[in-house]
GUBA-193391 format. One record per residue: x, y, z of N, C-alpha, C in turn; residue in one letter. Coordinates in steps of 0.05 Angstrom, whole numbers, plus 5000, padded with zeros to 4 digits. Atoms other than C-alpha are relative to their C-alpha. Layout:
% GUBA-193391
XYZXYZXYZA
...
END
This chain:
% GUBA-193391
502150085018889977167934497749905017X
502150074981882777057966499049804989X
500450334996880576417968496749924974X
502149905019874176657921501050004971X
498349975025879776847867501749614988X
498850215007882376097873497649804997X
501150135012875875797850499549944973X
500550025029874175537786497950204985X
501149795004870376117751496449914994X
501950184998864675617738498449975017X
501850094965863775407814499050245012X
500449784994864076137831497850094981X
502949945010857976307783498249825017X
501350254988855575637811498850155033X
500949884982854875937882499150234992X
501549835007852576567858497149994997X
502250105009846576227832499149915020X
501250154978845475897891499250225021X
500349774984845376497932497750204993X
502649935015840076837886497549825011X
501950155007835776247894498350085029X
501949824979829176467933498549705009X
501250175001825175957980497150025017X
501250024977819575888025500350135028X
499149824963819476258109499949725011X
499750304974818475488133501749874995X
497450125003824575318098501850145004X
497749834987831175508130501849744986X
498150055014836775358092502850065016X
498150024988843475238128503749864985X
498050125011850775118102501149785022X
498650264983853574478126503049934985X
496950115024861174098104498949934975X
500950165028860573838040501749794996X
498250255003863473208025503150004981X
496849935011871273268001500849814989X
498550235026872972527968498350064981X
501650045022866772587915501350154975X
499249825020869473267876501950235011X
498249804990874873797880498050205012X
500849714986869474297898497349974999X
503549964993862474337932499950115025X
501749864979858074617973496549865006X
502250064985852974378014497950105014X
502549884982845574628050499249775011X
501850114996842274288096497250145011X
502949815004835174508101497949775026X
502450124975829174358158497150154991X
503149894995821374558156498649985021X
500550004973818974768216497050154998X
502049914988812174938228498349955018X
501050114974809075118291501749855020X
498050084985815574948324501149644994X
499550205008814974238293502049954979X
497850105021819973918249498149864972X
501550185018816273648182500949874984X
498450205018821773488141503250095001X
496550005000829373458130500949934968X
497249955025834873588073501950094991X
496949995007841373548046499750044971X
498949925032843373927976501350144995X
497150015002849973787955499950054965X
498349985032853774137893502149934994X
497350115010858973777866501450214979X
497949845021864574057817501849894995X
498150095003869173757784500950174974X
499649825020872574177728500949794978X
498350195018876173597691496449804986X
502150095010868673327689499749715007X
499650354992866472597704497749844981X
502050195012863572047650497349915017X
502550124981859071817711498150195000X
501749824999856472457707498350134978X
500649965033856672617640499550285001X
500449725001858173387656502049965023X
498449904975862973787713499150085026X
501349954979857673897758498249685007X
501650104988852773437801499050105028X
501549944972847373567852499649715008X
500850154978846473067903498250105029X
502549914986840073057948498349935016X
501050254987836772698003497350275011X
502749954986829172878035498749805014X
501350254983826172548092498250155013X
502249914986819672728121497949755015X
501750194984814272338172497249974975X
502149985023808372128133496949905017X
501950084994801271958151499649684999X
500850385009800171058164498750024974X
501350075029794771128105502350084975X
497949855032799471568059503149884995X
498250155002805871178087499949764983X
500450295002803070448064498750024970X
501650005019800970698000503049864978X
498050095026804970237942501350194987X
499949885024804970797899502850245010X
498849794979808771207954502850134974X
498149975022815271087910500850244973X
500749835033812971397845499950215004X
501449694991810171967879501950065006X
497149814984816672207911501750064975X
499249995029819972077840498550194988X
502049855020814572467799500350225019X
499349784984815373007861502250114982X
497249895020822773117835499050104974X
500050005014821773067770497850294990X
501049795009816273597761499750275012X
498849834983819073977814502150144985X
497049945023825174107765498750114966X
501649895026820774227700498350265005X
500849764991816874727740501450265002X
497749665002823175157750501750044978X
498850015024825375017686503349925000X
497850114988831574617717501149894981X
499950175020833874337658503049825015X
498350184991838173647672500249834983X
500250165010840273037650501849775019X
498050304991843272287676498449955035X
501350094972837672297743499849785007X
500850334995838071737783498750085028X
501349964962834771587864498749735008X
500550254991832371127908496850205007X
502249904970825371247955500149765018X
500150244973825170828019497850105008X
501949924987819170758057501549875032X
499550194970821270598137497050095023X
502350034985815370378180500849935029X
498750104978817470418253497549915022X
501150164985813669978305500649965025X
499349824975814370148377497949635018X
499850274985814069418425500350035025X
498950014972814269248497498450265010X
501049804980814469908539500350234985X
500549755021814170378485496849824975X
502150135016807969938459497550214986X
502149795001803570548464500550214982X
499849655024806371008411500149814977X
501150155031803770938343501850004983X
497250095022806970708276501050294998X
498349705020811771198244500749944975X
499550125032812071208168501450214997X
498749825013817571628141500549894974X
499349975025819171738067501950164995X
496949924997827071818044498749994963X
499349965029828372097970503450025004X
496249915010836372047948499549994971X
499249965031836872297877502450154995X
497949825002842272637846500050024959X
500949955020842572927776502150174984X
498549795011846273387724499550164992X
501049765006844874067718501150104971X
500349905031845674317645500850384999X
499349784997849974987650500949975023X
499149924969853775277712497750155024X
501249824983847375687741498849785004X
501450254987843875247790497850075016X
502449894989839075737823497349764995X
503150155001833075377793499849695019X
500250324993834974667818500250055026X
499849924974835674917884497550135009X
503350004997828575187886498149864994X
502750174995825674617857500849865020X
500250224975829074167908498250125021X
502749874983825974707959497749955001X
503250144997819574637933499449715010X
500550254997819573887933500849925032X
500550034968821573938014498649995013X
503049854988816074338028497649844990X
501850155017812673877975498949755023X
499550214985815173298023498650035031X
500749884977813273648086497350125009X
502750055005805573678066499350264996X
500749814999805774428057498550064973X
502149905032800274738005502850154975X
497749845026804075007929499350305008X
500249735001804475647930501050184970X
499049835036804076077857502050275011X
498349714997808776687850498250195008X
501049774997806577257883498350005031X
501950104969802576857945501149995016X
498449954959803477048015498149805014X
502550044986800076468046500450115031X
499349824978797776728120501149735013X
499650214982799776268179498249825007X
502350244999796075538190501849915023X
499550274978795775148261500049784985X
500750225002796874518248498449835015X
501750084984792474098275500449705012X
499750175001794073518314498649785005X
END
């Protein structure tokens, strides 16, 4: 029996969908472990944006499965989801920073017509400050999203391209409509 045949018929649509799901050329998408106490069955990506050989941002998105289903979840599935990117001091130190990474998600997921329910997340801002003999390198503001959510059906394609987007979102890259090839941009530093 192949190991495909001993999934839940569910999870196996579930990856299906995920495999469909189309993203970005500066996003590279990579399978990583997936975490084994949370749910009998997931699968994990972790994802990077690289342009111009630089790193812009980082992410982890995890599909849970549980077939028996979980009240916490309030469904048999859950995505779990982390994004961390460098940010600009002005755009780091902005109050509002929070909201904005929230409202990212959120209409990042309405855009692909993600439909969900039971979202929760944190945002962290970390401001690193460089002392002594590293006195000479400037602040660092990174911005962390952890949400996680319930997808509404077994096909998960869409929530997997809005997270995409919202990477790329995270990672300061322009939107791009269906159908746009943007060309290649130096960054400038």
């Amino acid at each position: 029996m192949s190991q495909q045949s001993q999934l839940p018929s569910d999870f196996a649509h579930a990856l299906q969908s995920l495999r469909a799901a189309r993203n970005r050329s500066e996003l590279s998408l990579e399978e990583i472990p997936a975490p084994t106490r949370l749910a009998p069955f997931g699968v994990a990506l972790g994802a990077e944006v690289v342009v111009d050989g630089e790193e812009l941002a980082t992410g982890r998105f995890i599909l849970l499965h549980d077939p028996d289903g979980s009240p916490v979840w309030d469904g048999t599935f859950r995505m779990v989801t982390y994004i961390r990117a460098q940010l600009e001091p002005d755009i780091g130190n902005d109050a509002l920073l929070g909201n904005v990474a929230w409202a990212w998600l959120v209409e990042a997921l309405e855009e692909h017509d993600a439909q969900y329910r039971n979202a929760g997340g944190t945002a962290t801002r970390i401001l690193s400050e460089s002392y002594g003999t590293l006195a000479a390198r400037a602040d660092v503001v990174d911005i962390e999203l952890r949400a996680s959510w319930t997808p509404v059906g077994p096909s998960v394609q869409s929530h997997l391209e809005a997270w995409a987007q919202m990477v790329c979102t995270f990672a300061g890259l322009p939107p791009v409509p269906d159908g746009v090839t943007l060309l290649p941009q130096r960054r400038r530093r």
